[in-house]
N, C-alpha and C positions, 0 to 999 in steps of 0.2 A: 504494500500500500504506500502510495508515496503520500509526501508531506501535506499537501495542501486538502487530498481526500479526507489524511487522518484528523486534519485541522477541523476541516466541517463537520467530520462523523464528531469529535468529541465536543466544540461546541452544541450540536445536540440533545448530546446526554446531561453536557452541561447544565442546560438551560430547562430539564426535563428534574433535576436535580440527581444528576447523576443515577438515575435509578434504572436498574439494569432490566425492568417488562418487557422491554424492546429490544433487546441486544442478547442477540440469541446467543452468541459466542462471545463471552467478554474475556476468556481466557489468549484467544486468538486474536482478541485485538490488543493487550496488554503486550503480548509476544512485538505487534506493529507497534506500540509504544514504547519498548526496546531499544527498535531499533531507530528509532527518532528522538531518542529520550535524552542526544546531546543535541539536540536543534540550534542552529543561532538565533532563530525566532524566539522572542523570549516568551510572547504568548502561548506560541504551542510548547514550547520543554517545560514551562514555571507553570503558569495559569491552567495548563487544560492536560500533560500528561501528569504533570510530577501530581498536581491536586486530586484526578482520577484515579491514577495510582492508590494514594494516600487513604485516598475515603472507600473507594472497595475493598483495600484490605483491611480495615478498619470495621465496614460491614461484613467480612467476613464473605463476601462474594467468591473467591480463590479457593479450593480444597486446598488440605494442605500439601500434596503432593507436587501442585500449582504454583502452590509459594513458596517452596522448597526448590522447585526449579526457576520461580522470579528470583531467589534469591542467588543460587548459582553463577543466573546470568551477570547478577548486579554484580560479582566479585571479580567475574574473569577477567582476563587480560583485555578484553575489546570494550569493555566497560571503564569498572574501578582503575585498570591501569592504560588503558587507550591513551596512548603518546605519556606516558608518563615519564615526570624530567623538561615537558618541553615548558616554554615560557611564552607568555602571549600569542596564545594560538587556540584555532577554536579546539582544540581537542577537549580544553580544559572541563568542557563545561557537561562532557560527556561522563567523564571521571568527580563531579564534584554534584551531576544530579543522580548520579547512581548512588554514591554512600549515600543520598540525602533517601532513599529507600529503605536505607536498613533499621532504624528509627522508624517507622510505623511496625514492621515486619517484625521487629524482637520486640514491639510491646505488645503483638495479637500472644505473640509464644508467651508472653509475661501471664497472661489472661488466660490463653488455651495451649501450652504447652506443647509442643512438637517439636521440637528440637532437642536433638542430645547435645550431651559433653563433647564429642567428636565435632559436631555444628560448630558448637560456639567457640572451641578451638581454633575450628579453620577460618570464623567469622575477627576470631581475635587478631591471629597471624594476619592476613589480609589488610587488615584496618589497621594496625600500628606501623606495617610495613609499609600502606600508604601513607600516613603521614609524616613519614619518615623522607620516601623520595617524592612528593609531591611540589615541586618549585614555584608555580603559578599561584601566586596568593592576591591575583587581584578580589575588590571585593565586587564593585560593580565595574561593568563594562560598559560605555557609551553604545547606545543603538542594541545591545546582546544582554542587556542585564544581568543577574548574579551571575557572578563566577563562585564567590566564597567560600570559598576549598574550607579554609581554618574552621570558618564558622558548622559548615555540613560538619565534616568529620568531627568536630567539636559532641555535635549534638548525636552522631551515632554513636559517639564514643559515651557519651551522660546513658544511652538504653544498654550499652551491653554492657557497662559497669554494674550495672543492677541485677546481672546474671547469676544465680547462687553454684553455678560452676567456675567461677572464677575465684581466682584465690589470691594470697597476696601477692606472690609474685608476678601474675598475672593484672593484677592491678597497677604494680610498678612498673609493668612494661608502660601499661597504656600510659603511666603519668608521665615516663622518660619520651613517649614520641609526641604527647602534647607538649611538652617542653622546647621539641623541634620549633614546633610552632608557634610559640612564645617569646624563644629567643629570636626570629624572624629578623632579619638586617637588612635588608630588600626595601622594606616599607616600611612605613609608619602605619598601623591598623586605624582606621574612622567610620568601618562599616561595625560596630560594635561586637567584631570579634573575642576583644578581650572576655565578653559576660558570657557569649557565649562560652569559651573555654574554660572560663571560672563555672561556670554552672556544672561543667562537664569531672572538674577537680573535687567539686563539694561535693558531686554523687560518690566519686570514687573514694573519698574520704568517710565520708557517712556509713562506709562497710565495718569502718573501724575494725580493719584486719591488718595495717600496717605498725610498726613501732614506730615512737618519736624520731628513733634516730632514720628510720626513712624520709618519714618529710624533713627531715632539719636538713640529710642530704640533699634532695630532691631540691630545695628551696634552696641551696646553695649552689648546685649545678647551674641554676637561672645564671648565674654572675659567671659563672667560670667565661673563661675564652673572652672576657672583655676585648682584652690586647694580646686577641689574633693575629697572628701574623698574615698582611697580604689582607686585612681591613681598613678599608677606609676609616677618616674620619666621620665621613656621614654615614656610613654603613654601621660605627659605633653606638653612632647615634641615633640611631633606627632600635639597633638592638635594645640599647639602655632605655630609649623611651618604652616599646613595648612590654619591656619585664617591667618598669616602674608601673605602667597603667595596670597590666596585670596585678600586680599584689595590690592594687589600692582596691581594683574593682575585688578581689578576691574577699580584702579585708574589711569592706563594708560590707560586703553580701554575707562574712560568719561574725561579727560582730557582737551578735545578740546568740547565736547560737550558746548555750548551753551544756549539750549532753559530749560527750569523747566523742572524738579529740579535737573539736572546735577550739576550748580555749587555751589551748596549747598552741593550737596552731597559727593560733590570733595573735599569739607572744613572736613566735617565729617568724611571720609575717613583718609585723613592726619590726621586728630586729632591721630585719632585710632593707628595707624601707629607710631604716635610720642610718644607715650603710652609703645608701643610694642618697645623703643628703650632703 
């Protein structure tokens, strides 16, 4: 189905409220939302697949054998890692609306559980590996709108923290590869990446399965590599702005928290902060 059919077919449904009486095969057409699902058109990739996507799996439309293979496709290489490494280019957008799938899809399994330990293994490996080599961290795109790699992976990274097959180790992976994208020296973040990724650190935190002496490391790694070698000085300054915004948004958002390991963390936080002054 090419683009401009699948555009009208899902306006449609849109406009029908997405309700599938009429859409004899919506599993066949999620398959043609695949493969359009990096579109430059930001209406059809954002407004009418990713939101389609979003609300059938949500309704529960998919078996799960269905979404077991929506979710495959989301990880492969022609997906999650399509052109992966490049920089300003439209691949990006193909690799940053697919993770933005895996956050509906691990909160149906949160609810109705189909997923094993082996899943969210592979879902874990996958997802820290991409944001590991994911380079393109614009947030919007003039004419193509989101790209917001940080922010997507951010937020799949908040659902599969909540996994009770994850362990602590498994949690420090995920907080070392949002770290990647925290220390970011590329850019300055202003699409509100920072809360997104602090929202994503408070779920992982909230397992209260690490020791102090993880996040004291973890929060000290932000600083490392200040004075890289073969960094700019605006590239420094990219860096040190984005870890400062980071722990401020981080430090307001646990503030009031109360229960472990919030106000430990809250201490360590400041430290860092007092550091950066």
């Amino acid at each position: 189905m090419d683009a401009l059919t699948l555009k009208q077919k899902l306006q449609h449904i849109q406009s029908s409220n997405h309700s599938v009486d009429h859409e004899e095969q919506p599993y066949e057409l999620a398959l043609h939302m695949m493969n359009h699902i990096g579109s430059t058109d930001p209406v059809l990739r954002d407004e009418l697949i990713y939101v389609t996507f979003a609300t059938w799996i949500g309704q529960g439309v998919f078996s799960e054998d269905q979404l077991r293979h929506v979710l495959q496709l989301t990880l492969d290489d022609q997906h999650l890692f399509y052109g992966i490494g490049e920089q300003e280019t439209d691949t990006v957008f193909t690799r940053t609306f697919s993770v933005l799938l895996l956050p509906p899809i691990l909160n149906v399994d949160r609810q109705r559980p189909f997923l094993d330990k082996e899943d969210i293994a592979g879902i874990h490996h996958r997802l820290t590996t991409y944001l590991e080599l994911e380079k393109d961290v614009r947030g919007y795109a003039d004419n193509k709108g989101w790209a917001h790699a940080p922010a997507h992976a951010a937020d799949a990274v908040e659902d599969l923290a909540q996994s009770p097959y994850l362990e602590r180790t498994d949690l420090l992976e995920l907080l070392h590869a949002l770290a990647v994208k925290i220390t970011e020296s590329s850019v300055v973040y202003i699409h509100d990446e920072d809360q997104r990724i602090a929202h994503a650190v408070i779920t992982i935190l909230r397992r209260n399965l690490m020791e102090q002496k993880d996040i004291t490391v973890w929060i000290d790694s932000l600083h490392q590599g200040d004075k890289a070698v073969n960094r700019s000085l605006l590239e420094t300054s990219h860096r040190n702005l984005n870890v400062r915004l980071f722990l401020q948004t981080l430090y307001i958002a646990i503030r009031t928290e109360e229960d472990e390991p919030f106000p430990a963390v809250c201490s360590l936080v400041l430290q860092a902060l007092e550091r950066d002054k």
